[in-house]
C-alpha positions in Angstrom: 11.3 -4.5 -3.9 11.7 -2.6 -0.4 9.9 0.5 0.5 12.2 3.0 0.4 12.7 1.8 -3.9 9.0 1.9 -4.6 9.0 5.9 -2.6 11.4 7.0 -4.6 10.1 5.7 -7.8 6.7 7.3 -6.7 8.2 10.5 -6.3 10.8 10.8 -9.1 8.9 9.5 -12.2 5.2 10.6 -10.8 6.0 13.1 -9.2 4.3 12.4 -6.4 4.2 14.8 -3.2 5.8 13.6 -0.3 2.3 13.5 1.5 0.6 11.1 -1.2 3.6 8.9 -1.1 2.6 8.7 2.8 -1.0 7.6 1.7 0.2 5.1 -1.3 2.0 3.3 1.0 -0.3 3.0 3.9 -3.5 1.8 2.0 -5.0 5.2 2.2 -5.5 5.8 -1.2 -4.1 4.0 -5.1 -2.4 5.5 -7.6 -4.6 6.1 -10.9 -5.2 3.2 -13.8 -2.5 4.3 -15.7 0.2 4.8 -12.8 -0.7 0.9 -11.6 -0.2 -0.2 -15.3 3.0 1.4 -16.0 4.4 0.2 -12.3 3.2 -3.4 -13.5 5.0 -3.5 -16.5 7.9 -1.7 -15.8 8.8 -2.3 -12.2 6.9 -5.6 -11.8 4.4 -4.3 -9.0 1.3 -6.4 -9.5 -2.2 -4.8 -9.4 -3.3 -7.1 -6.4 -0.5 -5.6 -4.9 -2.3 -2.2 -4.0 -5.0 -3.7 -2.0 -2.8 -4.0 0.8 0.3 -2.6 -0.6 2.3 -3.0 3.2 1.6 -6.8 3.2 3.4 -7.2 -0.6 6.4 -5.3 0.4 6.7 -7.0 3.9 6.0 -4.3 6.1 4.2 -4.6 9.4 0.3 -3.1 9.3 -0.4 0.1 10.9 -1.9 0.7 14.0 -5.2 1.7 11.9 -5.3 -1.7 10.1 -4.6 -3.5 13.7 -7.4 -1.7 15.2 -10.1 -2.8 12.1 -8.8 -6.5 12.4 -9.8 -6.5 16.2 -13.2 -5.0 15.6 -13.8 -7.7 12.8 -12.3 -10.5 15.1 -15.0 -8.7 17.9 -17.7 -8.4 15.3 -17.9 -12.2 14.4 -17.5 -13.2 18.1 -13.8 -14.5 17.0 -11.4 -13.8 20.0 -7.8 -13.4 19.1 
C-alpha cells in the first residue's frame, strides 16, 4: 500500500480532516482502537504498523524523527 491509497482511505471512509491525515501519517498521533481494527482486517494495515507508520509504507522519516535519532545517537555517546 502507498501513501497516497492509505490518505484517501483515511479521509473517505473516516472521514478524516485533511490536517489529521497530516498527523496519521507522520507519527503524530494514531487513529482510535476501532479505526486500527477495521484498517487491519479490511485493508491489511497491521497494528505494529502505526508505531512508525512512514517506515511500513516506505517513506523517508521527517526531519523531526532525524533530529531525535541524532540526539539518541549523542545521548549514548554513539557517533553516526
Amino acid at each position: 500500500m502507498d501513501s497516497k491509497k492509505l490518505r484517501t482511505i483515511l479521509s473517505n471512509e473516516f472521514s478524516y480532516s485533511d490536517t489529521a491525515v497530516k498527523y496519521l501519517l507522520t507519527s503524530r498521533i494514531k487513529p482510535s482502537y476501532e479505526v486500527m481494527l477495521k484498517l487491519s482486517k479490511e485493508h491489511g494495515i497491521p497494528f505494529e504498523a502505526w508505531q512508525d507508520i512512514r517506515a511500513w509504507l516506505g517513506l523517508p522519516p521527517t526531519r523531526t524523527q532525524l533530529k531525535l535519532r541524532e540526539q539518541a545517537c549523542e545521548n549514548s555517546n554513539i557517533k553516526s
